[in-house]
MMTF fields as JSON, N, C-alpha, C and O atoms, coordinates in Angstrom:
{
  "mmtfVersion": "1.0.0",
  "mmtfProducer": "UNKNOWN",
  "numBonds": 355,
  "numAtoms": 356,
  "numGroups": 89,
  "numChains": 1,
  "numModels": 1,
  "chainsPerModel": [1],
  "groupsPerChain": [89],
  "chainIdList": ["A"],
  "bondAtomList": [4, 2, 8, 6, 12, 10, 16, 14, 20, 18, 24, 22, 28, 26, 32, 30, 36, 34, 40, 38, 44, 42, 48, 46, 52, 50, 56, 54, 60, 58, 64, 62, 68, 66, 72, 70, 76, 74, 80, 78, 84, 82, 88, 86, 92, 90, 96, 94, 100, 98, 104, 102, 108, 106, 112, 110, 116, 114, 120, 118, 124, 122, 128, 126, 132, 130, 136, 134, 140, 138, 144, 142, 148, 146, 152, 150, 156, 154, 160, 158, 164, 162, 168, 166, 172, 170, 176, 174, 180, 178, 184, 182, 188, 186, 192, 190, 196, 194, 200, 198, 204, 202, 208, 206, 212, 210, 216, 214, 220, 218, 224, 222, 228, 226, 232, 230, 236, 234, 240, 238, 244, 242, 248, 246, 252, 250, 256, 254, 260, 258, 264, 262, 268, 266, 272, 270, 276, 274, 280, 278, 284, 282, 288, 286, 292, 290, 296, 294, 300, 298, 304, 302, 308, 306, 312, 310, 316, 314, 320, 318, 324, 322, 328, 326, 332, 330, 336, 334, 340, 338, 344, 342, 348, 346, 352, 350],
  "bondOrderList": [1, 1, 1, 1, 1, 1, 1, 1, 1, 1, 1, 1, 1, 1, 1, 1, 1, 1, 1, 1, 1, 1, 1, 1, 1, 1, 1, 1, 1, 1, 1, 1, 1, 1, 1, 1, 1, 1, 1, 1, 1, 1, 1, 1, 1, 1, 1, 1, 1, 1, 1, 1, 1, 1, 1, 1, 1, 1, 1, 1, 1, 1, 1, 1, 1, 1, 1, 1, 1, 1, 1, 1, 1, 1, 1, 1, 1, 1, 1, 1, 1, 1, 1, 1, 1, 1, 1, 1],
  "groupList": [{"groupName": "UNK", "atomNameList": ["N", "CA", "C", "O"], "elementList": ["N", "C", "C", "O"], "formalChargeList": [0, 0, 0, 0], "bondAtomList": [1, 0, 2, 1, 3, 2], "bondOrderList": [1, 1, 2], "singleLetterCode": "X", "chemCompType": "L-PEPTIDE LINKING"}],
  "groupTypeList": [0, 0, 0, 0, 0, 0, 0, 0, 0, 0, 0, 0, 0, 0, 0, 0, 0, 0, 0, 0, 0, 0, 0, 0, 0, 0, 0, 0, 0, 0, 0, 0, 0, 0, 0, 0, 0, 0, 0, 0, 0, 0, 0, 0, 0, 0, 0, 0, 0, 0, 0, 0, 0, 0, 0, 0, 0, 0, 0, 0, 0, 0, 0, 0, 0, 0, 0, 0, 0, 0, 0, 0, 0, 0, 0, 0, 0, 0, 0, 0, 0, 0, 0, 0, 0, 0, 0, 0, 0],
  "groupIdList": [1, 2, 3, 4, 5, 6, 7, 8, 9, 10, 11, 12, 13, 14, 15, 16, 17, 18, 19, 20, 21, 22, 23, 24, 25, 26, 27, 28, 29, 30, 31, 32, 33, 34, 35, 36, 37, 38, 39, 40, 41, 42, 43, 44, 45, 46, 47, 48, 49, 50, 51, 52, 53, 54, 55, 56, 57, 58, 59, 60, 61, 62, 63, 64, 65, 66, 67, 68, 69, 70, 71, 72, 73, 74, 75, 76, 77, 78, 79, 80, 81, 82, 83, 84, 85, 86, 87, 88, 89],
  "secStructList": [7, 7, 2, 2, 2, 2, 2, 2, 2, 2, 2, 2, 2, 2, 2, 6, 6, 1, 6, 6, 7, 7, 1, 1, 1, 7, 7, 1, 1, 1, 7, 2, 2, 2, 2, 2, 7, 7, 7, 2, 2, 2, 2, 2, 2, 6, 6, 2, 2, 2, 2, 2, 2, 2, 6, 7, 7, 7, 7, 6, 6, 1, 1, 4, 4, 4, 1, 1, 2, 2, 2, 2, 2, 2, 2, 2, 2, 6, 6, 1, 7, 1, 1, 7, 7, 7, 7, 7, 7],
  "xCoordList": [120.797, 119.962, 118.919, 119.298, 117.577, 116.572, 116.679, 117.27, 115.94, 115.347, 115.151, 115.452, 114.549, 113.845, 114.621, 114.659, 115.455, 116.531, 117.248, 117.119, 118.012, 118.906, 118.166, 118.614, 117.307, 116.408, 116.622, 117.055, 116.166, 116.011, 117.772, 118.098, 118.517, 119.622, 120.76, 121.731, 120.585, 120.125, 119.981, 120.684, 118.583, 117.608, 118.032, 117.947, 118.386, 119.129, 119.898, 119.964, 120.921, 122.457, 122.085, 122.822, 121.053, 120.578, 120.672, 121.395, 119.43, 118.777, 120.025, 119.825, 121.349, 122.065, 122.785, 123.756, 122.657, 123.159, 122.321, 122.682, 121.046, 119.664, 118.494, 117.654, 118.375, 117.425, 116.115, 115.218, 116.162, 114.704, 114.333, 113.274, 115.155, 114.522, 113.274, 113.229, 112.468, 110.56, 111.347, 111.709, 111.895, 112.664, 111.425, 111.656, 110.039, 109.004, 108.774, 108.537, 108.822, 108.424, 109.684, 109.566, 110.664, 111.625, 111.399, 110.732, 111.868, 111.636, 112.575, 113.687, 112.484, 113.677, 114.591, 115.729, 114.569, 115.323, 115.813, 116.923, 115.37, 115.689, 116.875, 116.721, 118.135, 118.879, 118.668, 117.774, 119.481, 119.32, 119.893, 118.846, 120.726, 121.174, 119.498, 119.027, 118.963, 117.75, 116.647, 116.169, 116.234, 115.587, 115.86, 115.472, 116.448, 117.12, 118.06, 117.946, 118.724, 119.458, 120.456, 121.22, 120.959, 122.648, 123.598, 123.557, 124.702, 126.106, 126.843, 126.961, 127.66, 128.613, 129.574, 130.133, 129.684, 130.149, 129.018, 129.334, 127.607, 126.675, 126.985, 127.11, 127.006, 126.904, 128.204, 127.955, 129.147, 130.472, 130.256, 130.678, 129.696, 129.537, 128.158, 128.059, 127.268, 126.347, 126.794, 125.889, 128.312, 128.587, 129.347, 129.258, 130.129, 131.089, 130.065, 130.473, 128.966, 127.887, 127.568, 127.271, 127.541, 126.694, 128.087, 127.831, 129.506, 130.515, 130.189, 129.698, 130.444, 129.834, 129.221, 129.657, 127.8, 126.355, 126.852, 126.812, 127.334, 127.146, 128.673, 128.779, 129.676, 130.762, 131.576, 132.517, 131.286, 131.696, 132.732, 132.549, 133.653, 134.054, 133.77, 133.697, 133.553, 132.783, 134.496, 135.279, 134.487, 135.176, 134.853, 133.674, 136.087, 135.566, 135.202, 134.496, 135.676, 134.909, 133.7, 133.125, 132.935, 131.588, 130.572, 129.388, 130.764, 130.282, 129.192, 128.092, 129.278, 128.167, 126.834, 125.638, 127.041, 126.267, 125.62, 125.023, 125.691, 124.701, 124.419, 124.165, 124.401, 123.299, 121.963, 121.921, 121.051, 120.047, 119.209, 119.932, 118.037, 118.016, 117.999, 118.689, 117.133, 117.879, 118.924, 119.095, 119.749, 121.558, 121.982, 122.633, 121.743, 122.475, 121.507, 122.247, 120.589, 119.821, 120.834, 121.342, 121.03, 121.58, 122.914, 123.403, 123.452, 124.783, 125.287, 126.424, 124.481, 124.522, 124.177, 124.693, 123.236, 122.706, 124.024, 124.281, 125.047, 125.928, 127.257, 128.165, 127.37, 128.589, 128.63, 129.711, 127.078, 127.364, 127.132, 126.066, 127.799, 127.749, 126.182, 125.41, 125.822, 124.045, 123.513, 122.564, 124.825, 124.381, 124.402, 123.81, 125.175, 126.127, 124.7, 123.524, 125.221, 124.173, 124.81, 125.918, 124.344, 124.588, 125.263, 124.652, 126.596, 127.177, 126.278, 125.392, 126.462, 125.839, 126.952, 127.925, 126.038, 126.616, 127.285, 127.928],
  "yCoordList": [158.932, 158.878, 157.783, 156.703, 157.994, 156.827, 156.209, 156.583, 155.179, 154.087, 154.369, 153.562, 155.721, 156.76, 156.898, 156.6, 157.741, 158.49, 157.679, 157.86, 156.776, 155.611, 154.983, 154.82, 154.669, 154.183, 155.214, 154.896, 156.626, 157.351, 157.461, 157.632, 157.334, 157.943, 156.598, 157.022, 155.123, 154.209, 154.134, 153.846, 154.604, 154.963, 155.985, 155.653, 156.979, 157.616, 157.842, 158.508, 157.011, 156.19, 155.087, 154.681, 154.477, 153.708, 154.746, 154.822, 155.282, 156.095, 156.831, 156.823, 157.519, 157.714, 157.078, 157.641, 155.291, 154.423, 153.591, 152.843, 153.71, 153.069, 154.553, 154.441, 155.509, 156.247, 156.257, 156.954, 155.274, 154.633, 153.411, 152.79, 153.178, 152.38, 152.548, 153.553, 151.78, 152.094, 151.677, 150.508, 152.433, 152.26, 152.081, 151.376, 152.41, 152.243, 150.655, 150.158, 149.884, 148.379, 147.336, 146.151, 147.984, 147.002, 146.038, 146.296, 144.782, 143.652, 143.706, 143.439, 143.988, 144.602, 143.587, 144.057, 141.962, 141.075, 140.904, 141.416, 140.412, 140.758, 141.284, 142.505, 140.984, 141.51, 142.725, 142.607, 143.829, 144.791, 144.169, 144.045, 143.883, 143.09, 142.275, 142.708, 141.25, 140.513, 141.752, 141.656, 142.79, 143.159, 144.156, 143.817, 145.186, 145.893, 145.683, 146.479, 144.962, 144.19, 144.766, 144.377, 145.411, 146.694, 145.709, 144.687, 146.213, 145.545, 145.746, 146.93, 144.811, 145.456, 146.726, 147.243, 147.204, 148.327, 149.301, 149.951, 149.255, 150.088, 150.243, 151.115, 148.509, 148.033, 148.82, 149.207, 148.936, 149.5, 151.303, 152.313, 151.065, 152.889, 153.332, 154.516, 152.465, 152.46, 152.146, 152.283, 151.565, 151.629, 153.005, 153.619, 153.204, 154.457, 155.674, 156.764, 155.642, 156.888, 156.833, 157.878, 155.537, 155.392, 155.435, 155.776, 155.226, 155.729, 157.442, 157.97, 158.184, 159.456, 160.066, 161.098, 159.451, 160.187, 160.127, 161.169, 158.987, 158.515, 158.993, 159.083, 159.235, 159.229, 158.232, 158.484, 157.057, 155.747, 155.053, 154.457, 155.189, 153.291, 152.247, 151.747, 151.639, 149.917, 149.28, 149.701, 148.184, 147.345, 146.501, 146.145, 145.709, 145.44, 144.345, 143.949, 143.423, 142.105, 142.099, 141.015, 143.506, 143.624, 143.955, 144.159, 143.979, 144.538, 143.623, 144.13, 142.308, 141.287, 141.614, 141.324, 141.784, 142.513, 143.779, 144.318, 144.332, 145.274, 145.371, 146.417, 144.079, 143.441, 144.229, 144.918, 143.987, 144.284, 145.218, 145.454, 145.907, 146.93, 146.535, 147.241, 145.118, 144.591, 144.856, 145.495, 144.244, 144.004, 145.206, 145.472, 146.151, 147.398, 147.858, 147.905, 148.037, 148.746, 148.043, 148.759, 146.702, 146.111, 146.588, 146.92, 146.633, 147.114, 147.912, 147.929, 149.066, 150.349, 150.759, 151.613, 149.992, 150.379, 150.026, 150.676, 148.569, 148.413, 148.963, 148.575, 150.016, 150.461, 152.019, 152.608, 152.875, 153.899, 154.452, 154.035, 155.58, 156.01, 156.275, 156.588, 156.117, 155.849, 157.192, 157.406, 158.35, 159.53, 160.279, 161.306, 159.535, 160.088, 160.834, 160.65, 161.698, 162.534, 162.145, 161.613, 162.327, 162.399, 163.493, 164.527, 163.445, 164.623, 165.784, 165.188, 166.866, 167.679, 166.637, 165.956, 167.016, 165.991, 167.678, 167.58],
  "zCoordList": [-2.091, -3.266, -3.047, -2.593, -3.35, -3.066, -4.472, -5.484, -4.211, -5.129, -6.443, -7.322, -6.723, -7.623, -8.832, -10.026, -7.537, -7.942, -8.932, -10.143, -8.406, -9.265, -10.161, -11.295, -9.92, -11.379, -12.683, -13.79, -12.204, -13.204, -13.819, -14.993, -12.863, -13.445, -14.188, -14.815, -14.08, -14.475, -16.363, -17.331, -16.052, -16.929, -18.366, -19.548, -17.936, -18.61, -19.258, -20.291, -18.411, -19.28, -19.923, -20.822, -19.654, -20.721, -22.642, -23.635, -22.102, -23.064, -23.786, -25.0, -23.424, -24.486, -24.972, -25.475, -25.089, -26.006, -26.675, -27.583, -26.195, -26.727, -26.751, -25.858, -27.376, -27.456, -27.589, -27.114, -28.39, -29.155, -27.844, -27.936, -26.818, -25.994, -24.998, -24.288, -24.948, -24.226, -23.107, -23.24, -21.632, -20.544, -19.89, -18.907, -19.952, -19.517, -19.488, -18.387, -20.533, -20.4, -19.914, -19.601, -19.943, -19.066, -18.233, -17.231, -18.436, -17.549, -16.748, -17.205, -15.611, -14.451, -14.561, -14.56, -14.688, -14.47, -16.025, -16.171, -17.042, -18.234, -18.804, -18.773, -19.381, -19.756, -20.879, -21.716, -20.858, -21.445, -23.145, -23.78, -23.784, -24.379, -25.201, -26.253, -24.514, -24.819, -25.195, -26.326, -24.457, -24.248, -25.632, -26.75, -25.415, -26.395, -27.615, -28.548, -27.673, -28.701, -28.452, -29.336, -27.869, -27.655, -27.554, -26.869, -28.506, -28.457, -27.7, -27.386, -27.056, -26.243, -26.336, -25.37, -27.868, -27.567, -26.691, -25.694, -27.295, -26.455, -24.678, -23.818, -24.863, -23.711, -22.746, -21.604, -23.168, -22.495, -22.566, -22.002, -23.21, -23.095, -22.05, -21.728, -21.623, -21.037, -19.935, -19.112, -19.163, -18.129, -17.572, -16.509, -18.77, -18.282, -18.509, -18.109, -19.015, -18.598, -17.423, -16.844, -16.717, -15.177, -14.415, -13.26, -14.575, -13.989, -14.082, -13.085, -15.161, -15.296, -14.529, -14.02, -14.211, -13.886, -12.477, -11.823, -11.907, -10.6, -9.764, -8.541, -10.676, -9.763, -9.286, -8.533, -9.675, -9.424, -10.239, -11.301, -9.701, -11.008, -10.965, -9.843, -11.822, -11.835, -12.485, -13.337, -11.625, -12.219, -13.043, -13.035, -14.339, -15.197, -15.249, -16.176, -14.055, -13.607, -13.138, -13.042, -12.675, -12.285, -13.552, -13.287, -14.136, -15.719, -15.868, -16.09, -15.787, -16.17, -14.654, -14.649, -14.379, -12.793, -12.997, -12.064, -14.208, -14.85, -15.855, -16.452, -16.334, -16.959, -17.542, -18.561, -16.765, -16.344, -15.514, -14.546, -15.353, -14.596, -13.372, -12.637, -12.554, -11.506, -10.881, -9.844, -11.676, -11.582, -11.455, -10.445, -12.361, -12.012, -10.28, -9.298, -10.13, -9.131, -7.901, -7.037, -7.943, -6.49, -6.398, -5.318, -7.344, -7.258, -7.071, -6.598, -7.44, -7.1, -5.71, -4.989, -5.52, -3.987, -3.024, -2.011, -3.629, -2.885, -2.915, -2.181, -3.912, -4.031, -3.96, -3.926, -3.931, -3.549, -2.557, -2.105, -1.634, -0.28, -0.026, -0.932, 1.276, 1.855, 1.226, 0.471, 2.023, 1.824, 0.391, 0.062, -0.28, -1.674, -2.48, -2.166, -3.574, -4.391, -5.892, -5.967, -6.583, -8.274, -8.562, -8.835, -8.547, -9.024, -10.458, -11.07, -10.772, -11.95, -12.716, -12.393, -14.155, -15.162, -16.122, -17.167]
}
Protein backbone atom coordinates (compact mmCIF):
# COMPACT_ATOMS: atom_id res chain seq x y z
CA UNK A 1 0.00 0.00 0.00
CA UNK A 2 1.64 3.52 -0.80
CA UNK A 3 1.65 6.61 1.12
CA UNK A 4 -1.78 7.57 -0.59
CA UNK A 5 -3.27 4.80 0.05
CA UNK A 6 -2.90 4.84 3.99
CA UNK A 7 -3.58 8.34 4.26
CA UNK A 8 -6.85 7.93 2.64
CA UNK A 9 -7.70 4.93 4.57
CA UNK A 10 -6.44 6.71 7.81
CA UNK A 11 -8.64 9.34 6.75
CA UNK A 12 -11.67 7.62 6.59
CA UNK A 13 -11.69 5.96 9.88
CA UNK A 14 -11.27 9.19 10.98
CA UNK A 15 -14.38 10.45 9.21
CA UNK A 16 -16.76 7.72 10.74
CA UNK A 17 -16.20 9.04 14.25
CA UNK A 18 -15.70 12.70 13.29
CA UNK A 19 -17.92 13.26 10.07
CA UNK A 20 -18.13 16.85 10.16
CA UNK A 21 -14.25 16.73 10.27
CA UNK A 22 -12.30 19.22 7.29
CA UNK A 23 -9.59 15.97 6.98
CA UNK A 24 -8.42 18.41 4.31
CA UNK A 25 -6.86 21.03 6.90
CA UNK A 26 -5.27 18.62 9.26
CA UNK A 27 -2.11 19.54 10.90
CA UNK A 28 -0.32 16.22 10.26
CA UNK A 29 1.55 16.59 13.65
CA UNK A 30 -1.36 18.02 15.63
CA UNK A 31 -3.31 15.81 17.72
CA UNK A 32 -6.61 14.63 16.48
CA UNK A 33 -8.18 15.20 19.96
CA UNK A 34 -6.75 19.26 19.76
CA UNK A 35 -7.62 19.47 16.41
CA UNK A 36 -11.07 17.89 16.40
CA UNK A 37 -12.17 17.82 19.93
CA UNK A 38 -13.05 13.73 19.79
CA UNK A 39 -13.34 11.90 23.03
CA UNK A 40 -11.71 9.06 23.74
CA UNK A 41 -14.58 7.07 23.30
CA UNK A 42 -14.38 8.50 19.52
CA UNK A 43 -10.99 8.14 19.92
CA UNK A 44 -11.16 4.17 20.65
CA UNK A 45 -13.52 3.56 18.04
CA UNK A 46 -11.31 5.40 15.51
CA UNK A 47 -8.67 2.83 16.27
CA UNK A 48 -10.64 -0.38 15.98
CA UNK A 49 -12.02 1.12 12.50
CA UNK A 50 -8.27 1.32 11.37
CA UNK A 51 -7.84 -2.31 13.02
CA UNK A 52 -10.98 -2.97 10.63
CA UNK A 53 -9.95 -1.19 7.41
CA UNK A 54 -6.39 -2.39 7.68
CA UNK A 55 -6.44 -5.89 9.10
CA UNK A 56 -4.24 -5.14 11.87
CA UNK A 57 -4.32 -5.17 15.63
CA UNK A 58 -2.94 -2.26 17.45
CA UNK A 59 -1.98 -2.77 20.81
CA UNK A 60 -3.34 -0.95 23.54
CA UNK A 61 -0.07 0.46 24.73
CA UNK A 62 0.42 1.79 21.11
CA UNK A 63 -2.78 3.81 21.09
CA UNK A 64 -1.09 7.17 22.15
CA UNK A 65 1.12 6.68 18.77
CA UNK A 66 -2.00 7.47 16.79
CA UNK A 67 -2.54 10.29 18.02
CA UNK A 68 -2.23 12.18 15.19
CA UNK A 69 -2.16 11.81 11.44
CA UNK A 70 1.71 11.72 11.66
CA UNK A 71 1.66 9.15 14.37
CA UNK A 72 -0.72 7.03 12.83
CA UNK A 73 1.08 7.28 9.11
CA UNK A 74 4.59 6.04 10.89
CA UNK A 75 3.10 3.39 12.51
CA UNK A 76 1.39 2.02 10.11
CA UNK A 77 4.06 2.12 7.70
CA UNK A 78 5.81 0.07 10.56
CA UNK A 79 3.46 -2.49 11.30
CA UNK A 80 1.98 -3.34 8.04
CA UNK A 81 3.39 -5.98 5.52
CA UNK A 82 5.55 -3.90 2.47
CA UNK A 83 3.37 -5.87 0.22
CA UNK A 84 0.05 -6.04 2.35
CA UNK A 85 -3.39 -4.53 0.61
CA UNK A 86 -6.51 -3.17 2.54
CA UNK A 87 -8.63 -5.92 2.96
CA UNK A 88 -12.65 -5.09 1.27
CA UNK A 89 -14.35 -3.57 4.20
Amino acid sequence: MNEEELRSEVLKALKQVAPEADTVTLVSEQTFRDQLGIDSIDYLNFIVGLEERLGLRIAEIDYPRLSSLAGCLGYLRQHLPAAGTVPDP
